[in-house]
Backbone and ligand atoms as CSV (ligand in chain L), in Angstrom:
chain,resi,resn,atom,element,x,y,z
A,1,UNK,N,N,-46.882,121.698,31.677
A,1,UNK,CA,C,-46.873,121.096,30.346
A,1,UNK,C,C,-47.465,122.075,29.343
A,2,UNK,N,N,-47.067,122.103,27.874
A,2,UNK,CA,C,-47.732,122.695,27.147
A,2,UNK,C,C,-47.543,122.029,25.721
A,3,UNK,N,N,-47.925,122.708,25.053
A,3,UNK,CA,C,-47.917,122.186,23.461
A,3,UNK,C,C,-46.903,122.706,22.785
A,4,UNK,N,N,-46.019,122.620,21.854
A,4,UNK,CA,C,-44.847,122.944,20.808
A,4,UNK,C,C,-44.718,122.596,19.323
A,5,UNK,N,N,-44.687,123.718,18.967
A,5,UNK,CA,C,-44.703,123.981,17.143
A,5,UNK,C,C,-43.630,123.557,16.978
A,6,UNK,N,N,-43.213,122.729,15.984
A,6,UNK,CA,C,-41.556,122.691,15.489
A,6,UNK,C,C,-41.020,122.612,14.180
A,7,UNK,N,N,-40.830,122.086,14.028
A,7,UNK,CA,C,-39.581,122.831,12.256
A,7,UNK,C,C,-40.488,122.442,11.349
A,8,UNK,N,N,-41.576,121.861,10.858
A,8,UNK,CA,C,-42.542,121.833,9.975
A,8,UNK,C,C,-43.274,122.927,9.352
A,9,UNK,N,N,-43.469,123.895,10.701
A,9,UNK,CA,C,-44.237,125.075,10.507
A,9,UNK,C,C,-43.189,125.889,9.914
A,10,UNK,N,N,-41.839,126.294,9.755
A,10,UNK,CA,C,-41.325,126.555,9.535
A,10,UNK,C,C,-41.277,127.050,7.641
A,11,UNK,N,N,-41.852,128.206,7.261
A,11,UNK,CA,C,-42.141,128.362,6.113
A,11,UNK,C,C,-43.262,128.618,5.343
A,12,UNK,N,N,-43.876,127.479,6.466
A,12,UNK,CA,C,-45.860,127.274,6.164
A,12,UNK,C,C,-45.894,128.394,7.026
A,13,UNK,N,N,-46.703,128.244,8.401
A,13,UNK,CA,C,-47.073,128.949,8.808
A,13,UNK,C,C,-48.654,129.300,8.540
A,14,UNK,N,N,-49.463,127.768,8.629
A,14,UNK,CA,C,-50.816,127.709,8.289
A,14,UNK,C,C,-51.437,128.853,8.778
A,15,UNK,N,N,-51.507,128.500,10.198
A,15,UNK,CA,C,-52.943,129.411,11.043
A,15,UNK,C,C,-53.502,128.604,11.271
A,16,UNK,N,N,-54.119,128.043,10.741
A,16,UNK,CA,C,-55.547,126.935,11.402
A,16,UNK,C,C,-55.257,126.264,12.475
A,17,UNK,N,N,-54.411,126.690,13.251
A,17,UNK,CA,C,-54.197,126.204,14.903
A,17,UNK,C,C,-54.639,127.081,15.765
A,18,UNK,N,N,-54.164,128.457,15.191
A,18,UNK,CA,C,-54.573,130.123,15.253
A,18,UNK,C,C,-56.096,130.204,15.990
A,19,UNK,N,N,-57.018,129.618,14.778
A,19,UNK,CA,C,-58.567,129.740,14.869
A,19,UNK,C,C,-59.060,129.240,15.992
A,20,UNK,N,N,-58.500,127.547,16.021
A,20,UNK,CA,C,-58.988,127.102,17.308
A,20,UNK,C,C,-58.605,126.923,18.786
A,21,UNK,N,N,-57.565,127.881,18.793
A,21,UNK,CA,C,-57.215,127.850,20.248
A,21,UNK,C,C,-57.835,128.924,21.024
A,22,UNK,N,N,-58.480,128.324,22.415
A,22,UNK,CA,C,-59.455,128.764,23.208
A,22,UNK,C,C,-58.698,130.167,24.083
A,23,UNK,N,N,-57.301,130.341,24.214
A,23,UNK,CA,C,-56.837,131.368,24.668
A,23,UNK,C,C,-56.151,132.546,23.954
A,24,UNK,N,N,-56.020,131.886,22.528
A,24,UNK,CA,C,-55.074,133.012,21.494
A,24,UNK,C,C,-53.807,132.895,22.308
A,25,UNK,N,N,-53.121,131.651,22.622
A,25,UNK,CA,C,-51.795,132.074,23.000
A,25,UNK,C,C,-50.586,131.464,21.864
A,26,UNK,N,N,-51.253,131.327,20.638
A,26,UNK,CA,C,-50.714,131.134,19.743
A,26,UNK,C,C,-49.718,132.353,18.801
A,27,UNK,N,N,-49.102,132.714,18.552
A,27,UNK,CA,C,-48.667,133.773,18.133
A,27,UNK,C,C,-47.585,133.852,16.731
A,28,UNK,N,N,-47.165,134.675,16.278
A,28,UNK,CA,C,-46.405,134.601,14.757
A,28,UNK,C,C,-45.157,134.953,14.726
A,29,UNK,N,N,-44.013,134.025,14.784
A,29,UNK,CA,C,-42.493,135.098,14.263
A,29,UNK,C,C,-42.205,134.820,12.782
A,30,UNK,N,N,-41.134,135.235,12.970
A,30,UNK,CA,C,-40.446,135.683,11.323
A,30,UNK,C,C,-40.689,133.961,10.646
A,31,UNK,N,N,-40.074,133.260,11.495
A,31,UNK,CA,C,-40.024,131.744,10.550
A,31,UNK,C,C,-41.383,130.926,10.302
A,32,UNK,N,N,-42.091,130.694,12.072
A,32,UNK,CA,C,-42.953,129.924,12.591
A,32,UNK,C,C,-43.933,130.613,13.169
A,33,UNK,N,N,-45.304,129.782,13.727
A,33,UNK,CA,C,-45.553,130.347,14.963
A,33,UNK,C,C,-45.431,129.410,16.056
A,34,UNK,N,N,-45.343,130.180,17.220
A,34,UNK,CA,C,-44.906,129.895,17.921
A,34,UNK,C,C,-46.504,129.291,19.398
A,35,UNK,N,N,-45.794,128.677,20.462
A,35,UNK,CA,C,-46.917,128.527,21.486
A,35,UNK,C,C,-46.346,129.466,23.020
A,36,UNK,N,N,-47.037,130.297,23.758
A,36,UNK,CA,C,-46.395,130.940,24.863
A,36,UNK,C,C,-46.641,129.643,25.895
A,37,UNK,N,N,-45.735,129.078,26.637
A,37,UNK,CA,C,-45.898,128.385,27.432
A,37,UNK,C,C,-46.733,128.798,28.502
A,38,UNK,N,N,-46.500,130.102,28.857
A,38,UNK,CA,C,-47.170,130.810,29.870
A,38,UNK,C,C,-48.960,130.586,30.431
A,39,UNK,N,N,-49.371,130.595,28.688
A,39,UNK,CA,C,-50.355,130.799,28.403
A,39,UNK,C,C,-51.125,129.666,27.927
A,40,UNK,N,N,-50.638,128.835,27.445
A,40,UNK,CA,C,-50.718,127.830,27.229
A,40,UNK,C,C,-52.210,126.481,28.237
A,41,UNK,N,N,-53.162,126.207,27.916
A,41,UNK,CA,C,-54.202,125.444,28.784
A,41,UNK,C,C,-54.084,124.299,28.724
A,42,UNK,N,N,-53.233,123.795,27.738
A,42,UNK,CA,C,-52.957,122.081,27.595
A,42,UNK,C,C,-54.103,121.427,27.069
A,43,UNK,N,N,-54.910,122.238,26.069
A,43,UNK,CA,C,-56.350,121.580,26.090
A,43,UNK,C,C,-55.832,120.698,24.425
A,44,UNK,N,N,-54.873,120.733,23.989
A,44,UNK,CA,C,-54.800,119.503,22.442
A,44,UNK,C,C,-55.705,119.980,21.634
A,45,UNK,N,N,-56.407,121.012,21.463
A,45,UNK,CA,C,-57.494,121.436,20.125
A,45,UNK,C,C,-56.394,121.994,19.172
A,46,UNK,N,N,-55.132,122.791,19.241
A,46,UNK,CA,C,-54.494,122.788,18.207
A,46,UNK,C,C,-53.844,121.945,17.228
A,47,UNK,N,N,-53.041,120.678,18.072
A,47,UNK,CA,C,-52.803,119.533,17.559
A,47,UNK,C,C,-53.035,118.852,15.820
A,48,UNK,N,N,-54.574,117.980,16.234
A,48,UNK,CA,C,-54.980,117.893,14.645
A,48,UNK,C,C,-55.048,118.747,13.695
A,49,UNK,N,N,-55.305,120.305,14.068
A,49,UNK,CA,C,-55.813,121.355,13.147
A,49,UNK,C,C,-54.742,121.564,12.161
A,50,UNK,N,N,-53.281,121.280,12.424
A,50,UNK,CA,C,-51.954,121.309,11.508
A,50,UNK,C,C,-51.885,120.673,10.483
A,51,UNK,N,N,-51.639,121.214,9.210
A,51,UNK,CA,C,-51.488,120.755,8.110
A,51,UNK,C,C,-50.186,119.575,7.753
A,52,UNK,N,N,-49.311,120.257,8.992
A,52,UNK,CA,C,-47.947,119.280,8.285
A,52,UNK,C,C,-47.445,118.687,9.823
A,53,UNK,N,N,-48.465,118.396,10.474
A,53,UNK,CA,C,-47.658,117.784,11.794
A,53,UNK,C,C,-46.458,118.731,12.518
A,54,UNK,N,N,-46.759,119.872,12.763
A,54,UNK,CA,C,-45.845,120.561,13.760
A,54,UNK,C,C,-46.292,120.614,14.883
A,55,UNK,N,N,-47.399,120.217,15.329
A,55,UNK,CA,C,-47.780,120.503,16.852
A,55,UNK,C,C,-47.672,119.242,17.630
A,56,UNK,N,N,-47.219,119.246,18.478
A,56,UNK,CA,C,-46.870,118.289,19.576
A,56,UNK,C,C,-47.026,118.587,21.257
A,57,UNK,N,N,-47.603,117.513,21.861
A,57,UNK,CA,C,-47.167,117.880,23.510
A,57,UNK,C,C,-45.977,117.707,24.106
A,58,UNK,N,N,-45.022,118.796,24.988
A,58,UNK,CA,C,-44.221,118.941,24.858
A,58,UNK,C,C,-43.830,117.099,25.381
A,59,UNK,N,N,-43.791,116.675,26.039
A,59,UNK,CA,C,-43.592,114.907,26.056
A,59,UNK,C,C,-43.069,114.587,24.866
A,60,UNK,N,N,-44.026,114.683,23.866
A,60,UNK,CA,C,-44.166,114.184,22.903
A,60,UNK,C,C,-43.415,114.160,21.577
A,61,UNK,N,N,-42.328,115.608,22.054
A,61,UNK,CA,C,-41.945,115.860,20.769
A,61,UNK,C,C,-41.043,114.987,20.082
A,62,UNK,N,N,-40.611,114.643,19.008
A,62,UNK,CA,C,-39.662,113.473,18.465
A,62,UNK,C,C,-38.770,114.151,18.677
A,63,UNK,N,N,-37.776,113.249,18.841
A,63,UNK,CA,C,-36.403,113.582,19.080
A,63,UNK,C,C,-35.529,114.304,18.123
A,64,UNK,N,N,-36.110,114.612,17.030
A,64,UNK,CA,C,-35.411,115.205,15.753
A,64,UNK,C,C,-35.837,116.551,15.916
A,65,UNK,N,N,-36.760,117.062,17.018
A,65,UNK,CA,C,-37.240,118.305,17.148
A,65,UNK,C,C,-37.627,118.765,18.515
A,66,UNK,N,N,-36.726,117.983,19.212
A,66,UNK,CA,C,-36.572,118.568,20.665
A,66,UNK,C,C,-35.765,120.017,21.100
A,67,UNK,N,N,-35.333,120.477,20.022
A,67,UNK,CA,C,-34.769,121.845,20.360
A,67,UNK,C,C,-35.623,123.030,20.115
A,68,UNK,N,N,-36.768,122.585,19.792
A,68,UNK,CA,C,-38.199,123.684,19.451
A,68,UNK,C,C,-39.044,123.796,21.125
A,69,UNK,N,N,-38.313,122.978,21.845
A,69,UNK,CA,C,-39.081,122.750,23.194
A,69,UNK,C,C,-38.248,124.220,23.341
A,70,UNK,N,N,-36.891,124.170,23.585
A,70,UNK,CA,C,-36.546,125.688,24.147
A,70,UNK,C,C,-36.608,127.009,23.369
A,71,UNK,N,N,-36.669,126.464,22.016
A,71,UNK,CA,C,-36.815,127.763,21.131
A,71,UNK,C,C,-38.425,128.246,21.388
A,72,UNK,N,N,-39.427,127.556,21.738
A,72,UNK,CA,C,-40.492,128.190,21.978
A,72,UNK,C,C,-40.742,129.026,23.208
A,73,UNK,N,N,-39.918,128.741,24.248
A,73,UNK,CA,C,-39.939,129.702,25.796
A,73,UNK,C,C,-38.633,130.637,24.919
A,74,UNK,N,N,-37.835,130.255,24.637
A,74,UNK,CA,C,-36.832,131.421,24.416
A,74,UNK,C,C,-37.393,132.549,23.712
A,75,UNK,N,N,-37.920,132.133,22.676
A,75,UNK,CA,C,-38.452,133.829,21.363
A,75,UNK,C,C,-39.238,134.406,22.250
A,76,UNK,N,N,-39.970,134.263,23.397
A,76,UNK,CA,C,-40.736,134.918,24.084
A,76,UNK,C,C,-39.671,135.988,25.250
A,77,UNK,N,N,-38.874,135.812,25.298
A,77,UNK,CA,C,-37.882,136.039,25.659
A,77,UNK,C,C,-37.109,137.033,25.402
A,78,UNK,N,N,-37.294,137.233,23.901
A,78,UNK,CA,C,-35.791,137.780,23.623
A,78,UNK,C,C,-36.630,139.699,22.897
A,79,UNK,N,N,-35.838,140.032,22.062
A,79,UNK,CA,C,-35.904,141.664,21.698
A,79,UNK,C,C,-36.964,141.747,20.772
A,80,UNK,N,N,-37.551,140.698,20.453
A,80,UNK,CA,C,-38.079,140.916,19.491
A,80,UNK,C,C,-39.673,139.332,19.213
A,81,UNK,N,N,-40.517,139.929,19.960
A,81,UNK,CA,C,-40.934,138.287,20.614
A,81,UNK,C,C,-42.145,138.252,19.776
A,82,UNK,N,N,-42.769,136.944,19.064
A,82,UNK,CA,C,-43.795,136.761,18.054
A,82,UNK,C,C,-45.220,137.982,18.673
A,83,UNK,N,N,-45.489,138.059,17.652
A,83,UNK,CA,C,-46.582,139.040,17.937
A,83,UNK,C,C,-48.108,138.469,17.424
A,84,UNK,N,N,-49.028,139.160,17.088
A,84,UNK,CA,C,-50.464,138.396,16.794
A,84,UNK,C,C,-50.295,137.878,15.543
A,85,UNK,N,N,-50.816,136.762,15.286
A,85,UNK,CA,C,-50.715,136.165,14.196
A,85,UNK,C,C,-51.335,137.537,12.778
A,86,UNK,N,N,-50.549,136.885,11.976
A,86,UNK,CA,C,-51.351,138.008,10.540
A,86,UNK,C,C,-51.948,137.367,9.841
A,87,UNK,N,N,-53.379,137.802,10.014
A,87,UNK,CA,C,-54.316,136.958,9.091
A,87,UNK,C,C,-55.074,137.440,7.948
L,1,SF4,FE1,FE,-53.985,126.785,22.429
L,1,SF4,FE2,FE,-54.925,124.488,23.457
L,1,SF4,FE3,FE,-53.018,124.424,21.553
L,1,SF4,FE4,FE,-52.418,125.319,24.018
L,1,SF4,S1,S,-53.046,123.206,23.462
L,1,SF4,S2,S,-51.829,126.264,22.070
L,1,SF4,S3,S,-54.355,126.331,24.613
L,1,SF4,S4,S,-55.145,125.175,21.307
């Protein structure tokens, strides 16, 4: 299980999820940031810290943003994969 950013962050791109996650497996692409599943502890401290409700457990996500479940393992994935957040 892990946690998932989805189309809210999209634009924003607060950070303040950034600060309080205990592993830094939070990370930044071009649109969003993103969560590495990999890395991921399941501990919910990012959750509330969101300004516009993008963080979810993956369970959890609404159905209007269940395609952020695979876009978050995929960008890790691909040629060009989120890097450290820019703060
Ligand atoms: Fe980081 Fe915890 Fe959020 Fe996972 S659930 S991204 S470990 S703060």
């Amino acid at each position: 299980m892990t946690y998932v950013i989805t189309e809210p962050c999209i634009g924003v791109k607060d950070r303040a999820c950034v600060d309080v996650c205990p592993v830094d497996c939070i990370y930044e692409g071009e649109d969003q940031l993103y969560i590495n599943a990999d890395e991921c502890i399941d501990c919910g401290a990012c959750e509330p810290e969101c300004p516009v409700t993008a963080i979810f457990p993956e369970e959890d996500v609404p159905p209007q943003y269940t395609a952020f479940i695979s876009k978050n393992v995929e960008v890790f994935e691909g040629d060009n994969p989120p890097g450290r957040p820019d703060r």
